[in-house]
C-alpha positions in Angstrom: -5.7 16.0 0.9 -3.4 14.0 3.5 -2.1 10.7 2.8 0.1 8.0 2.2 0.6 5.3 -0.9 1.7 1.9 0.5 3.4 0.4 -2.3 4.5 -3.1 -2.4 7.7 -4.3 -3.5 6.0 -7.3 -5.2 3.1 -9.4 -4.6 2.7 -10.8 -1.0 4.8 -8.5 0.6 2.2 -7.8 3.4 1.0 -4.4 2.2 -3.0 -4.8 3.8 -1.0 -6.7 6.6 1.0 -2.9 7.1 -1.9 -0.6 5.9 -4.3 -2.6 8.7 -1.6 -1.6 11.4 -0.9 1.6 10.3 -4.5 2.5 10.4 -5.0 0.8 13.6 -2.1 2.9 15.2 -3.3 6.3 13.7 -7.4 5.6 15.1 -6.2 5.1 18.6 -4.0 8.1 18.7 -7.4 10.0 17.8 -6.3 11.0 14.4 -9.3 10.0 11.9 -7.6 8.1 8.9 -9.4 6.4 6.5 -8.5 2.9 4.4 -9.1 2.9 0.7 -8.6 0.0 -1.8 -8.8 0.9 -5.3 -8.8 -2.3 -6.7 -9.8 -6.0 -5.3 -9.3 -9.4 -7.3 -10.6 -12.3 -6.2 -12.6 -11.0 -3.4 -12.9 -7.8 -1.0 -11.3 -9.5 2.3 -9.1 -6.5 2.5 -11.3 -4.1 1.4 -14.0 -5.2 4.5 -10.4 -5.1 6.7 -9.9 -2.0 6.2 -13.0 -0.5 6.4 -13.3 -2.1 10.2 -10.2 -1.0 11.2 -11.3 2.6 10.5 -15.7 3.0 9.7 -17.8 0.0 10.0 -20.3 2.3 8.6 -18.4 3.3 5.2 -20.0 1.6 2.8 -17.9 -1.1 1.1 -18.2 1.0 -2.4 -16.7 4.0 -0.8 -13.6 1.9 1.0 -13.1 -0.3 -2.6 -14.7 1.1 -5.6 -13.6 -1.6 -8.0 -14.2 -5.0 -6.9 -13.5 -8.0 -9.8 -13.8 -11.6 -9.2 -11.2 -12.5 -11.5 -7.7 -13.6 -9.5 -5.4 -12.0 -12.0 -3.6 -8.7 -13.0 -6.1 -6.1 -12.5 -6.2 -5.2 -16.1 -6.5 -8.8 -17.0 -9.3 -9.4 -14.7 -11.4 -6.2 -15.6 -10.8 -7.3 -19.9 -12.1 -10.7 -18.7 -15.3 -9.2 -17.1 -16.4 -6.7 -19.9 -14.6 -3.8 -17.5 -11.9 -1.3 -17.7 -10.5 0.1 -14.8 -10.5 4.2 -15.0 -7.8 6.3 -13.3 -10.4 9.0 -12.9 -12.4 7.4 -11.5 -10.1 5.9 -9.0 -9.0 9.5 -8.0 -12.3 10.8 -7.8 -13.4 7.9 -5.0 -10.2 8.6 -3.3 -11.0 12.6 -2.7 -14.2 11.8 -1.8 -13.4 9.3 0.9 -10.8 11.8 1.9 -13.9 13.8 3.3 -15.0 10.9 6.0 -11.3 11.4 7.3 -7.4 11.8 7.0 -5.2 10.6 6.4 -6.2 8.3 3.9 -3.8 5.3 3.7 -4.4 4.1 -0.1 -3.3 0.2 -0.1 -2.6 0.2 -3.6 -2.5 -3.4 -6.0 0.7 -5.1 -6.5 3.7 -3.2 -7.4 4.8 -0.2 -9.2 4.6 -1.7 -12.3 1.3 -3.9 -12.2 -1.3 -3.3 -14.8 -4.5 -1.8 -14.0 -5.4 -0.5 -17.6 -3.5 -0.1 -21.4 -0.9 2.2 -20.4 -2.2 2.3 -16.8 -0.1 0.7 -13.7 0.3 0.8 -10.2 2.7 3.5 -10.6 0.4 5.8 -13.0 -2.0 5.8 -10.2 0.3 6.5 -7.6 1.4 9.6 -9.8 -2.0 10.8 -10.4 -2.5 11.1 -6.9 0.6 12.6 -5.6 0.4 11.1 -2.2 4.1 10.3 -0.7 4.8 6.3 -1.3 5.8 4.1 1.6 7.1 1.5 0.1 6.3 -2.2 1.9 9.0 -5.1 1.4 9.6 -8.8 2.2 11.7 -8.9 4.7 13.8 -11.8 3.1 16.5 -12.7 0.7 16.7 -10.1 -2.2 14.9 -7.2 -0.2 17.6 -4.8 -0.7 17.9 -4.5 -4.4 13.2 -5.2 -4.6 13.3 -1.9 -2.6 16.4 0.1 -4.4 14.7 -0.6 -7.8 11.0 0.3 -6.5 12.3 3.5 -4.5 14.5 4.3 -8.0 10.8 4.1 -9.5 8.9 6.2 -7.5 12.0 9.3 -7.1 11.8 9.1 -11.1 8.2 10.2 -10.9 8.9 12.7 -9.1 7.2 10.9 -6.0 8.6 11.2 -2.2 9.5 7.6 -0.9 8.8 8.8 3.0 9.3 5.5 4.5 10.1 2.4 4.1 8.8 -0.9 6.2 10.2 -4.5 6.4 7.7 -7.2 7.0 8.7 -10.7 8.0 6.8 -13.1 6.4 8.0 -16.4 7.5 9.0 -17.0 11.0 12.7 -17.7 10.4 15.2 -14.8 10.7 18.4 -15.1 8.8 21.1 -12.8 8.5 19.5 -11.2 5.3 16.5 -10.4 8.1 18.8 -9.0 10.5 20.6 -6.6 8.0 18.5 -5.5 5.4 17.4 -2.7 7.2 20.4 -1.3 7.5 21.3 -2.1 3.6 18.3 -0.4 2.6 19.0 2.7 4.6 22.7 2.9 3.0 21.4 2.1 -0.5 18.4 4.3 -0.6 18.8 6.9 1.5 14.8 6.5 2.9 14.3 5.1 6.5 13.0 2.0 7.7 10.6 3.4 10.3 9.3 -0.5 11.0 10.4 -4.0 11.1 7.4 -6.2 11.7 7.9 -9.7 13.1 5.5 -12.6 12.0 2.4 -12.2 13.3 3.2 -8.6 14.7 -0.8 -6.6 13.8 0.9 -3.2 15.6 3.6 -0.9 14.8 4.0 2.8 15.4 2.7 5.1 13.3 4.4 8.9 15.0 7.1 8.4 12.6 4.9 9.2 9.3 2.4 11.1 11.4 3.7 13.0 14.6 
């Protein structure tokens, strides 16, 4: 199974925002990736997102298997509804998915260490399904040492960090903007293989898949 784990340096960082544009990129070169989104809180925007950017005629269960209502930490959300989110079965609705297409680009729920069961996060998933991470960051103030301490998590899993991409999310570049690219290369040793502007929907997507 072929893939790719977009992780988010933190809430908000844009990481439907870069899994939409990745996915977008990958269909028109003719290669047949799929969206999947484990887990939605609050409401499936994303999940419908990404299954038009990739199979209208997926059905919404296959694209986002667990869907809670609740606008909280996942596992705070499913304890509140009478639910518990399983690993398993997350896994399970990823391989199958994988056979409608791949790559499948996994737009995962908050960051490495948000809470999806007792003794479950982000990063448990991302381990149980071995796909290399690209890791997704605010490009803002504070990026640099967000994305050392995430790539720090996912190399201690044993995980490949194969990329990393900066996404503006304010209009206004700074000189933080202008250089953390660069700072995040030195630091971490992975490569920036996208800087998108506000408002940029498109980026290029040879540099994950050639």
């Amino acid at each position: 199974m072929r893939g790719y784990f977009i992780l988010g340096t933190d809430t908000g960082c844009g990481k439907t925002h870069v899994s939409l544009a990745l996915l977008r990129d990958l269909r028109r070169r003719g290669i047949p990736a799929v969206g999947y989104k484990p887990v939605c809180c609050g409401d499936r925007k994303e999940a419908r997102a990404l299954r038009e950017a990739c199979n209208p005629a997926l059905p919404l269960d296959a694209v986002n298997p667990v869907y809670l209502r609740t606008v909280a930490a996942p596992m705070m959300a499913a304890e509140l509804e009478g639910r518990r989110i399983s690993p398993d079965g997350l896994e399970q609705g990823l391989r199958a998915l994988a056979a409608e297409g791949e790559p499948v680009v996994v737009d995962s729920c908050g960051c490495w260490e948000t809470p999806l069961a007792e003794g479950v996060t982000t990063g448990t998933l991302a381990v149980r399904l071995g796909l290399p991470v690209v890791l997704v960051a605010a490009n803002r103030y504070g990026a640099v040492g967000q994305a050392a301490m995430s790539v720090k998590s996912v190399r201690a899993a044993g995980l490949e960090c194969a990329a990393v991409v900066l996404n503006s999310v304010t209009e206004e570049w700074d000189t933080a903007c202008v250089t953390n690219a660069a700072m995040i290369e030195r630091c971490t040793g992975v490569p920036v293989i996208a800087q998108l502007i506000s408002g940029q929907d498109e980026m290029d997507s040879s540099a994950l898949v050639p």
